[in-house]
N, C-alpha and C positions, 0 to 999 in steps of 0.2 A: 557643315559649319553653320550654326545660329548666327543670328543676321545682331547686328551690336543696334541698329538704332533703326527707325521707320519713317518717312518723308509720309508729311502729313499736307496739302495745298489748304492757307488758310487766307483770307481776308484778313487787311488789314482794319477793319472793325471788329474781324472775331480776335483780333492781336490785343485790340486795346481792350476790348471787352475780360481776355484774359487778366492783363495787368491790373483793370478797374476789381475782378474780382480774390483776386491775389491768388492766381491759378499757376501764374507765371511773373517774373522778378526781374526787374535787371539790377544785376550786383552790383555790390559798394563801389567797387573799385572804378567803375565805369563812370558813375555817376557823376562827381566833382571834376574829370578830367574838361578843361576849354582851354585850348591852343589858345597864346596871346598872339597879338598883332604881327609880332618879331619873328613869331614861330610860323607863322602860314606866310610870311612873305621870304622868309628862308627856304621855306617848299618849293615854294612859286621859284625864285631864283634859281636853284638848284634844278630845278627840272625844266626849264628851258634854256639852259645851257647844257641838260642830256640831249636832250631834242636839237641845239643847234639854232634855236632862233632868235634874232635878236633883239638885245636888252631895253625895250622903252627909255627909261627913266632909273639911276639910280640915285635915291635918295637915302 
């Protein structure tokens, strides 16, 4: 069985270097995405009450 993909160890200045030469992309769809305010404190919320610990402050 052919191997589907190859792990390559790279620096991350040979990363940007890649991006800088357009060797490598990151897609549309990535790029516009930023959590608001509401949305990362919904996370936040939500996952310390998986965990059990208790709430600071609701505001």
């Amino acid at each position: 069985m052919s191997e589907k993909y190859t792990v390559h160890d790279y620096t991350v200045k040979q990363i940007l270097n890649f991006i800088k030469s357009d060797e490598i992309a990151i897609p549309e769809i990535q790029r516009p995405f930023v959590w608001k305010g509401w949305q990362v404190d919904c996370v936040k919320f939500s996952s310390q009450i998986e965990v059990e610990k208790p709430l600071k402050n609701l505001e």
